[in-house]
C-alpha positions as CSV (number, residue, x, y, z in Angstrom):
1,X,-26.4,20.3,51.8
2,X,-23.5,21.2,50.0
3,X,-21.3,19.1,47.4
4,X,-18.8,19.0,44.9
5,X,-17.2,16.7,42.2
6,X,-14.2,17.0,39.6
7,X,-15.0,17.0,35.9
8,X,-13.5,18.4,32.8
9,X,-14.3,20.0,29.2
10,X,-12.8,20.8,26.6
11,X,-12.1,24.2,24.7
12,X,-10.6,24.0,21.0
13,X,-8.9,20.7,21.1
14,X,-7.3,21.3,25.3
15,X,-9.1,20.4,28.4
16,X,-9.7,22.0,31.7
17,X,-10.9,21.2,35.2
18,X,-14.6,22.1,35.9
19,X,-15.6,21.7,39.9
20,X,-19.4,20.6,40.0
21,X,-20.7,21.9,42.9
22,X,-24.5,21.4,43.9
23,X,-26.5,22.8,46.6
24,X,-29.8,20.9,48.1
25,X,-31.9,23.3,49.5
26,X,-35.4,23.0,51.0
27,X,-38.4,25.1,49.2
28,X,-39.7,24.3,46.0
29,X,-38.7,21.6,44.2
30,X,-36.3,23.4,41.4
31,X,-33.9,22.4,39.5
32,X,-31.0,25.3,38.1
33,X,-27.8,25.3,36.6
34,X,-25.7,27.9,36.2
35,X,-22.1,28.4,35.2
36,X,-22.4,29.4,31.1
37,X,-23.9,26.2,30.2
38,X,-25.0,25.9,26.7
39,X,-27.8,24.4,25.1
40,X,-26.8,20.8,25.5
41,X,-25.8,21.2,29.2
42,X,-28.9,22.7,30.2
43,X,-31.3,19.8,28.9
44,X,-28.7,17.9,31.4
45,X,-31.6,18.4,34.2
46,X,-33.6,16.5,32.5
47,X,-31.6,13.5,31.5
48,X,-30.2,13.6,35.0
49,X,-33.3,13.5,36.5
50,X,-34.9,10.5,34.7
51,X,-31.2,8.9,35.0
52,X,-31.3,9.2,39.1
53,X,-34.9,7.8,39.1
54,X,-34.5,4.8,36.9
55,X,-31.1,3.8,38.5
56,X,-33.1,3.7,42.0
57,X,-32.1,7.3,43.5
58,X,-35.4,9.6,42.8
59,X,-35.1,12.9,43.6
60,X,-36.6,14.4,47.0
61,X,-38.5,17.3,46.6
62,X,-36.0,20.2,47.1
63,X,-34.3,23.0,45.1
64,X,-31.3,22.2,43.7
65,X,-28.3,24.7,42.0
66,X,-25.5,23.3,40.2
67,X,-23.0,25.7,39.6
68,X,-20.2,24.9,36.5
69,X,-16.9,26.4,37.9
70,X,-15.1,28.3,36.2
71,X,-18.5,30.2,35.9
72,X,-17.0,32.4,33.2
73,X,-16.4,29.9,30.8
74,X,-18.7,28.5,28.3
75,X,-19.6,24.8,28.5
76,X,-20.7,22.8,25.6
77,X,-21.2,19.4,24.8
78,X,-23.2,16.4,27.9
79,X,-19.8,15.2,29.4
80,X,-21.2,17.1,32.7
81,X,-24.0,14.6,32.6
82,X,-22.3,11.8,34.9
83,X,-20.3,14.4,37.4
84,X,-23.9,16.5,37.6
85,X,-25.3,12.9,38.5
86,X,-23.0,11.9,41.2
87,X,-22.8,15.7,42.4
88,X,-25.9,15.5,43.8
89,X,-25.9,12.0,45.3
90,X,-23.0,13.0,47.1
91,X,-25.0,16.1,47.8
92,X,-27.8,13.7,49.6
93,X,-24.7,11.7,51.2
94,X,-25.4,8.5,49.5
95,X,-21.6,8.4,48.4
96,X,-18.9,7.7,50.5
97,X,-16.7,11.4,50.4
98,X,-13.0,9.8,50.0
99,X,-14.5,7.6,46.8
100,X,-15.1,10.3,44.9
101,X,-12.6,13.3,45.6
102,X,-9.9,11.1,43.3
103,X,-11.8,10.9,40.2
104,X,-12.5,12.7,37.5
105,X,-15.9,12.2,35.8
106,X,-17.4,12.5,32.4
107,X,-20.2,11.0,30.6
108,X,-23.6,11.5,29.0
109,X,-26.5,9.7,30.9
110,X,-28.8,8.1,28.9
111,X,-32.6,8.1,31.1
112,X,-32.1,4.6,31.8
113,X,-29.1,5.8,33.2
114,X,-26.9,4.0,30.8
115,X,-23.5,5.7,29.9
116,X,-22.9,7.1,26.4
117,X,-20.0,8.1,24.8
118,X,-18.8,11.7,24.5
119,X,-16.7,13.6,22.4
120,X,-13.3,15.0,23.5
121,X,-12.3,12.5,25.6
122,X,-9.1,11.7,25.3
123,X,-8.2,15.6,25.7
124,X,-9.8,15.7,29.1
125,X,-7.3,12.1,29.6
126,X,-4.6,13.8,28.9
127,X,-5.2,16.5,31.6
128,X,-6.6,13.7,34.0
129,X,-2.9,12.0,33.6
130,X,-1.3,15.1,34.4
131,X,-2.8,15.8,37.5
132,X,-2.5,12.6,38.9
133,X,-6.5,11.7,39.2
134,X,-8.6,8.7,37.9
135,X,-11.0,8.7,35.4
136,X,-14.2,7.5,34.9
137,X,-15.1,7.3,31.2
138,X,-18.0,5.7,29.7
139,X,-17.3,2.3,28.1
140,X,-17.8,3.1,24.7
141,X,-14.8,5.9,24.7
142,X,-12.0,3.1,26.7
143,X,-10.7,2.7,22.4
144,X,-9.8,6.4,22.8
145,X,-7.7,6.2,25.6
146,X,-5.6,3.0,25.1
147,X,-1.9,5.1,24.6
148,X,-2.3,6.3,27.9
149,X,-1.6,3.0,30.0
150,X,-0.5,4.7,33.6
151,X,-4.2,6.2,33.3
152,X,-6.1,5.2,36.3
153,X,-9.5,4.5,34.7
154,X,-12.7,2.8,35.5
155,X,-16.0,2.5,32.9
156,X,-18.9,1.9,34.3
157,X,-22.0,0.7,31.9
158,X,-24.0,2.1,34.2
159,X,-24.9,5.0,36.8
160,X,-25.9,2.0,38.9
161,X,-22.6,0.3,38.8
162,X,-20.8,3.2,39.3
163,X,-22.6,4.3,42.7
164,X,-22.1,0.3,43.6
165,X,-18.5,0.6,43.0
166,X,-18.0,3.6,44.7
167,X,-19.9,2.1,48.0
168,X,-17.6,-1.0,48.1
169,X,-14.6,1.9,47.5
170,X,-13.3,-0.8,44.4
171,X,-12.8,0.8,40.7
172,X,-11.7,-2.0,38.7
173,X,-10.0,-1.5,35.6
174,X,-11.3,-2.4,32.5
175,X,-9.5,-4.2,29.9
176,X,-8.7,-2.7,27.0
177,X,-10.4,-2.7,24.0
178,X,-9.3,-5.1,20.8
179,X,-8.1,-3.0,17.8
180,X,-9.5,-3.3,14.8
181,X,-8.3,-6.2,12.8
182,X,-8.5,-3.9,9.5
183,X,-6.9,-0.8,8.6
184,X,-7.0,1.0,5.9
185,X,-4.5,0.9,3.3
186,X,-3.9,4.1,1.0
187,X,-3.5,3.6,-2.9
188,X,-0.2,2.4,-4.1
189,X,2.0,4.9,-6.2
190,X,2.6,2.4,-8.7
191,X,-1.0,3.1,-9.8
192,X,0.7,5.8,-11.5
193,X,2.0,5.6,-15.6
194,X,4.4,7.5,-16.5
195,X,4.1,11.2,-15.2
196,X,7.8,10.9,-13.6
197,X,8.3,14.8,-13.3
198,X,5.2,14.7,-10.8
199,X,6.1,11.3,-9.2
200,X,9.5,12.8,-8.7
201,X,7.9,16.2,-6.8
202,X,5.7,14.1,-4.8
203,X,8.6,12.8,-3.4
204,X,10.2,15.8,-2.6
205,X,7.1,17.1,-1.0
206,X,6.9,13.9,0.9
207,X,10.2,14.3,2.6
208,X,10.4,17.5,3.3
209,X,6.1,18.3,4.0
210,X,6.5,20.7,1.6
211,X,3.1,22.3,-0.5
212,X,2.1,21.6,-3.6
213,X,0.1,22.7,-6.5
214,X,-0.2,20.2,-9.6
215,X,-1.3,21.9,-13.0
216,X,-2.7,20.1,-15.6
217,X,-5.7,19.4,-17.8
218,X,-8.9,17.0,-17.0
219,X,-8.0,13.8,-16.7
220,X,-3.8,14.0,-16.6
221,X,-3.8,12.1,-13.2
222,X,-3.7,15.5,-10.5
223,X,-6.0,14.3,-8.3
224,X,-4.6,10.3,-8.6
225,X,-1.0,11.4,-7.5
226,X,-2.4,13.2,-4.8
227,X,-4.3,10.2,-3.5
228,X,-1.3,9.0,-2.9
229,X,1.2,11.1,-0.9
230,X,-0.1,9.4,2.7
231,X,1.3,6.2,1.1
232,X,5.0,7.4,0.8
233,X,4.4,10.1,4.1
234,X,6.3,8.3,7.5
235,X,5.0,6.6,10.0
236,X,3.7,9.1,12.7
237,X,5.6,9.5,15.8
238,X,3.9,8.3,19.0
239,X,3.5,12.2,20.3
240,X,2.4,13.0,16.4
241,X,0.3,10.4,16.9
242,X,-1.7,11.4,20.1
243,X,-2.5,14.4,18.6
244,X,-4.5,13.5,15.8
245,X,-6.5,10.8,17.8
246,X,-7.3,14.3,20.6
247,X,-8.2,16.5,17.1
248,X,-10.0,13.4,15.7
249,X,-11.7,13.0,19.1
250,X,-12.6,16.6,20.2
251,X,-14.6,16.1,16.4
252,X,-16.4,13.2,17.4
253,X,-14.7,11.2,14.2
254,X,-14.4,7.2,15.8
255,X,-11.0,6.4,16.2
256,X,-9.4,2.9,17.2
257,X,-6.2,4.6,19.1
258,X,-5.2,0.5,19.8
259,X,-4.0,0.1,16.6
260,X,-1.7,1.8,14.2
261,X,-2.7,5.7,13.7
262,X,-2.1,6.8,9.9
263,X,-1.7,9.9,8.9
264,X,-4.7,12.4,8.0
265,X,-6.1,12.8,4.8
266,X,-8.7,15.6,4.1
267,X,-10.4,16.6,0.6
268,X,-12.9,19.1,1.6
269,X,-15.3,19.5,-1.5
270,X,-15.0,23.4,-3.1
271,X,-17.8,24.5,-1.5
272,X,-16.5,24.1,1.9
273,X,-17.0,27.5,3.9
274,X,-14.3,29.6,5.5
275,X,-15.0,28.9,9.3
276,X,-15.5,24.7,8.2
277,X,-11.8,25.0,6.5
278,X,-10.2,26.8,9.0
279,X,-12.1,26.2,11.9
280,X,-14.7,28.1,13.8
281,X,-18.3,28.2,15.6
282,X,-19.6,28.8,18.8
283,X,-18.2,27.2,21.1
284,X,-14.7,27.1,18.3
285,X,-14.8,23.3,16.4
286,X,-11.9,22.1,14.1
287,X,-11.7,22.7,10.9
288,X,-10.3,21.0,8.1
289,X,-7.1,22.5,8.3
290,X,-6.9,20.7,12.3
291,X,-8.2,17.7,11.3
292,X,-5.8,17.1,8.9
293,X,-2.7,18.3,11.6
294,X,0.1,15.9,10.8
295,X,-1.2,14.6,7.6
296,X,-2.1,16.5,3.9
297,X,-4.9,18.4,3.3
298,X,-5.5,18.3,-0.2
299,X,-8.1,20.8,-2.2
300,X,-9.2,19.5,-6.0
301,X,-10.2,22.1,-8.5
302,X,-8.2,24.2,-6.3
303,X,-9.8,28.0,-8.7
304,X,-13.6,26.7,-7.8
305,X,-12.9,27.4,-4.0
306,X,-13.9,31.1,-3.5
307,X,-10.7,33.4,-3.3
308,X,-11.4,34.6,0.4
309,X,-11.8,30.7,1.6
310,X,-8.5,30.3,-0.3
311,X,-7.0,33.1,1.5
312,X,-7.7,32.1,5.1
313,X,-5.1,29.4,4.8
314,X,-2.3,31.7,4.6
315,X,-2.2,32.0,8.4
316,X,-2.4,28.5,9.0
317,X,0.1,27.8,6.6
318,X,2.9,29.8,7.9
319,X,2.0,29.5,11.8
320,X,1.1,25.7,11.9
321,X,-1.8,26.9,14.0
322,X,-4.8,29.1,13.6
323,X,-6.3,31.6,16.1
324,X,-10.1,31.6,16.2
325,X,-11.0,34.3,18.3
326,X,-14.3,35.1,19.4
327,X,-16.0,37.9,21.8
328,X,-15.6,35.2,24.9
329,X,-12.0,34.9,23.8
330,X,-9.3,33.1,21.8
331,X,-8.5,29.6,21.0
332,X,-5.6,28.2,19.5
333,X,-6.2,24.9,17.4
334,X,-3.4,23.1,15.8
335,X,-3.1,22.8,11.7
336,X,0.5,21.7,10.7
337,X,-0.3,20.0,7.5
338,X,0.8,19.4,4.2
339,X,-1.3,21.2,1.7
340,X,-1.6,19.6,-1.8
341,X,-3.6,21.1,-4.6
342,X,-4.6,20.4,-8.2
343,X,-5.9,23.0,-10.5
344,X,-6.9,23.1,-14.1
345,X,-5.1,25.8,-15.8
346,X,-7.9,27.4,-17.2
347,X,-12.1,27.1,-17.2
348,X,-12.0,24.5,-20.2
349,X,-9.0,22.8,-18.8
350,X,-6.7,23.5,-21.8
351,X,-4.8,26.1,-21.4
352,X,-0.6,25.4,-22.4
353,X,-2.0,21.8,-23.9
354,X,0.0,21.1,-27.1
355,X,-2.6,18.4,-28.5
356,X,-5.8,20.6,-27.9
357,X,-6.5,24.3,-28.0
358,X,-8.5,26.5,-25.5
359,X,-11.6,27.6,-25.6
360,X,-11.7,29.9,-23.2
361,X,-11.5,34.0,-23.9
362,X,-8.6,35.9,-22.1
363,X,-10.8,37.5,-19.6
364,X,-12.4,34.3,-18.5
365,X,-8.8,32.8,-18.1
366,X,-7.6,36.0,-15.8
367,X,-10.8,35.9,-13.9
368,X,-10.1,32.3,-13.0
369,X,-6.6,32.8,-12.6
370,X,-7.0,35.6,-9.8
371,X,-8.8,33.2,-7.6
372,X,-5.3,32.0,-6.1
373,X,-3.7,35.0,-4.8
374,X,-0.2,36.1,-5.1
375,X,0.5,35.4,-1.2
376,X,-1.1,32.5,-1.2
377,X,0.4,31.0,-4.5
378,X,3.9,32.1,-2.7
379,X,3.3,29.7,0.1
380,X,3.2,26.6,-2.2
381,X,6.7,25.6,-2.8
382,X,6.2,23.5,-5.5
383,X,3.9,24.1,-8.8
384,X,4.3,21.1,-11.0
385,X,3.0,21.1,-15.1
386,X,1.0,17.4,-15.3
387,X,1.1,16.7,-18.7
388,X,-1.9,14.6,-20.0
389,X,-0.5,10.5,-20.3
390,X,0.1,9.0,-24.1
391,X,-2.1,5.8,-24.9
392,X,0.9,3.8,-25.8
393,X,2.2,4.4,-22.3
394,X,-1.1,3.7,-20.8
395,X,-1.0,0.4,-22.4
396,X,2.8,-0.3,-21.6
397,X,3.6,-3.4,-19.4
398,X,6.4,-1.3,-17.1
399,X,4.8,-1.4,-13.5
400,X,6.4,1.8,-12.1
401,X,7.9,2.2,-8.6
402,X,5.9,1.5,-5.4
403,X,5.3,3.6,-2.5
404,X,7.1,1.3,-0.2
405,X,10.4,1.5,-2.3
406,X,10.0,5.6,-2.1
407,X,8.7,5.9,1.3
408,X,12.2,4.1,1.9
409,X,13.8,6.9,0.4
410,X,11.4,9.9,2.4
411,X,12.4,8.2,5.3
412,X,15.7,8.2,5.5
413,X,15.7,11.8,4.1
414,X,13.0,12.7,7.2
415,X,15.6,11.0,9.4
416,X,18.6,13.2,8.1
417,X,16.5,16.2,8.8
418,X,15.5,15.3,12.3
419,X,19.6,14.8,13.3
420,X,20.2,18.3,12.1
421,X,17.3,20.4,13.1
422,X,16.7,18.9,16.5
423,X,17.8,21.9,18.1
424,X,15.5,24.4,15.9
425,X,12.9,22.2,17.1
426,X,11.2,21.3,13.5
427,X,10.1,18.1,12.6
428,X,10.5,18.7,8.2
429,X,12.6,20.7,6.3
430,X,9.3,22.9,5.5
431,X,9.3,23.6,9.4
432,X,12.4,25.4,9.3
433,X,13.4,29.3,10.1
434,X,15.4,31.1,8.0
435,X,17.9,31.2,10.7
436,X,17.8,27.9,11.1
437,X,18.2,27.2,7.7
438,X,21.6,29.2,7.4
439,X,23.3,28.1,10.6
440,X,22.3,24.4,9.6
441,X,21.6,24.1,5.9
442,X,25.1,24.1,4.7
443,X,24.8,25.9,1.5
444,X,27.7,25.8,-0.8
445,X,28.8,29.1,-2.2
446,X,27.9,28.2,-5.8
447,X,24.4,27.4,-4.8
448,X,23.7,30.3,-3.1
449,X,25.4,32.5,-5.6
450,X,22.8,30.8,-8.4
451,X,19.8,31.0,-5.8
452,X,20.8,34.9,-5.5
453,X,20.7,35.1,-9.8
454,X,17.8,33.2,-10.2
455,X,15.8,35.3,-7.2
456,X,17.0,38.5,-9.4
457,X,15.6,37.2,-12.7
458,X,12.4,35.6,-11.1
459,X,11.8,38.6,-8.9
460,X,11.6,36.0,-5.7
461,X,10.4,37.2,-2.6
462,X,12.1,36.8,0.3
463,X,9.7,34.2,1.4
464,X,10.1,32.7,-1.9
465,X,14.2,32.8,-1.4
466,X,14.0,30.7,1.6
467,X,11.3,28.3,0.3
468,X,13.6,27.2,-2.2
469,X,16.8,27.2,-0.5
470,X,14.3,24.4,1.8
471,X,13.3,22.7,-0.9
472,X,16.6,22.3,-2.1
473,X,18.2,21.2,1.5
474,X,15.5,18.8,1.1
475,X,16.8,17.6,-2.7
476,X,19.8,17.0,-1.4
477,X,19.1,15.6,1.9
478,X,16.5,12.3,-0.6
479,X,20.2,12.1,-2.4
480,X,21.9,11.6,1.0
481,X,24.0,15.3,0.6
482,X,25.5,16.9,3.3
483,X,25.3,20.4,1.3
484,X,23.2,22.0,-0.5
485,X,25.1,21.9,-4.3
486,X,24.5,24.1,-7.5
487,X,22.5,21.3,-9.1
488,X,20.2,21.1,-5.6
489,X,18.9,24.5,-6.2
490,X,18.6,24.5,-9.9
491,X,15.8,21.7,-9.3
492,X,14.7,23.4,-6.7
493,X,14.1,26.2,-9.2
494,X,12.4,24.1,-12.2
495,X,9.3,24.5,-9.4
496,X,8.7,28.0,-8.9
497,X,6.1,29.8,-11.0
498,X,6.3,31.8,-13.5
499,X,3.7,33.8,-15.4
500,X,1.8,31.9,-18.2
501,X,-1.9,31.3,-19.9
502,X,-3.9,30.5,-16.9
503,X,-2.4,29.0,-13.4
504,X,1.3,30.0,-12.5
505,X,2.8,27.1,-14.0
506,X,6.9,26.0,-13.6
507,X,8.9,27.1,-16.4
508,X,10.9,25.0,-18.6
């Protein structure tokens, strides 16, 4: 007896149709399955087993195959657990045929044959939604897929339940899950005194997703500013949005897609390795650079990462994507983020630091130094001197701006951006080509004559050129500016690095 099913898996952060086909055969009782499964997928026979037995459908003694089409793909992960399940009922003809040709089927059986969540689901509901089928989820994942309301869907608590609602040919719908009543709210930017040089870059880098590096000593308020760019970032999109809930559910990381989606936030620790920042493993898993797609990923005591982790974001950085490729083949995972950094300028933290003097010897300071690499220190437009914050302004009564009244501010300059790069097809200012930037920036012939001096003195690269021609369309786009002025690109300037003591720091 021959049968087959419809399920899915997921590769990277996409999904794609695997057929489940099982052959009952008389001989030995035997139990195979072949198709590159992994680990997980394998130990299905046995949770599929007990499952069928304690949900009333025990086995006959016969030897059965299950073959995982595409057989030349790798499958991880117990989504196959359900579709394995009903495979081989169908296979003994206690399923109705018609029932179970328009589904698609995922879930891990427990051995009472309860359903258990899985990871990657709302992937695999995106696919299901394109081609048109149902899908039959376990109850605990319905949160995940709540965007997606012309999904046909059906969650069974059981394998039980399922087989009885196949029989009567009646999937009912469930009803969607309540969102969660609290969110969680990011740190306020009026948490920060004084510092308005740095207040005034995060805004830039907020409205444009532009990088930054913050330089200062211990203590100065780096890592508090960074805290709080999500707070003055926009609102995601609703497509921005279903991307991060299929990264954030491919990683297994709960999400309560009902309810408002904010952006990502990621602080690895400096001991992160290269494949858990940039993605890797067998079969390929996000990385930290993924998981925070459409949000900041931001890296404290940015010279105690090792210099080859630090280099691996320089792909990732430019591309918006990163490329994990393996002997079985390549995967593309998405990593469009904004990368914020804070650094000590030198091992004692003193470096440049009028009040205190450093301790450190000149080798020490050049051996720290090196860590960030000359590409890699390119690709952050903006390096901003945080200057440590007087008592007497500590103890000041002046409550500073809040994020709402700057988010205000971001978004209207994200909005101008969106009218006039549509057509390049970039969501920021950061996003755009060089070409694009020409035909749409409308640079004004004293800017670009200064931007040209300034590249000559500084020695820019061309990379560097066009970062800060961005970064000043983006200057002038938060002071509502059709054109990029003179006095655009001269800030723009203040935040390029030049050589000091320690970190690149801007120049006076």
């Amino acid at each position: 007896m021959l049968a087959a099913v419809r399920a899915a898996a997921v590769l990277g952060v996409e999904a794609f149709e695997v057929t489940v086909e099982v052959h009952l055969a008389p001989g030995l009782p035997q139990f195979t399955v072949v198709g590159l499964p992994a680990g997980a997928v394998k130990e299905s026979r046995e949770r599929v087993v007990a499952a069928l037995a304690n949900s009333g459908f025990p086995l006959p003694p016969r030897r059965i195959v299950v073959n995982l089409a595409p057989a030349d793909v790798r499958k991880d992960g117990t989504a196959l657990d359900l579709p394995i399940a009903v495979g081989i009922l169908r296979a003994l003809e206690l399923l109705p045929t018609p029932a179970v040709d328009r589904l698609v089927l995922v879930g891990e059986l427990a051995l009472d044959g309860a359903l258990r969540a899985v990871r990657g689901t709302l992937p695999i509901a995106l696919w299901t939604a394109r081609a048109g089928h149902t899908l039959v989820l376990p109850p605990a994942n319905l949160a995940e897929v709540v965007r997606l309301r012309e999904l046909p869907r059906a969650a069974p608590a059981t394998l039980a339940e399922l087989v009885e609602w196949l029989r009567a040919d009646a999937l009912p719908s469930p009803p969607d899950p309540a969102p969660s009543l609290a969110a969680p709210v990011h740190d306020d930017l009026s948490d920060v005194i004084g510092q308005p040089v740095a207040r005034r870059a995060l805004e830039i880098a907020a409205a444009g997703a532009h990088n930054a590096l913050f330089v200062g000593p211990p203590g100065a308020g780096k890592t508090m500013l960074a805290r709080r760019l999500p707070s003055i970032l926009p609102a995601l999109e609703e497509a921005e949005a279903v991307e991060v809930l299929a990264v954030r559910s491919v990683a297994g990381l709960a999400s309560d897609a009902g309810g408002e989606v904010l952006r990502p936030f990621r602080a690895p620790h400096h001991t992160v390795s290269a494949p858990a920042l940039v993605g890797g493993g067998t079969p390929p898993r996000p990385g930290e650079v993924t998981l925070a797609h459409n949000g900041v990923l931001f890296l404290d005591e940015l010279l105690e990462f090792p210099r080859h982790v630090l280099d691996a974001l320089r792909q990732p950085m430019e591309d918006g994507r990163v490329q994990v490729s393996r002997a079985s083949g390549s995967v593309i995972l998405p990593a469009r983020f904004t990368l914020v950094a804070a650094s000590n300028p030198c091992p004692c933290g003193h470096a440049g630091d009028p009040t205190r003097s450093c301790a450190c010897a000149a080798v020490e300071v050049e051996r720290y130094a090196s860590r960030l690499s000359g590409p890699l220190a390119d690709r952050i437009d903006m390096h901003i001197r945080v200057a440590a914050v007087p008592p007497r302004d500590l103890a000041g009564g002046d409550r500073p701006e809040s994020s709402a009244a700057v988010r205000a501010r971001v978004e209207a300059a994200r909005l101008r951006q969106q009218r006039r790069s549509r057509q390049a097809g970039a969501s920021s200012n950061a996003r755009l080509s060089g070409r694009s930037l020409e035909r749409d920036g409308a640079v004004m012939p004293e800017a670009r004559a200064l931007l040209v001096s300034a590249a000559d003195r500084l020695g820019l690269s061309a990379r560097g050129f066009y970062r800060v021609l961005r970064l000043a369309r983006t200057i002038a786009d938060l002071e509502g500016e059709a054109r990029v002025a003179a006095p655009h690109v001269a800030e723009s300037l203040r935040y390029r690095p030049v050589p000091a003591r320690g970190v690149a720091v801007p120049g006076p």
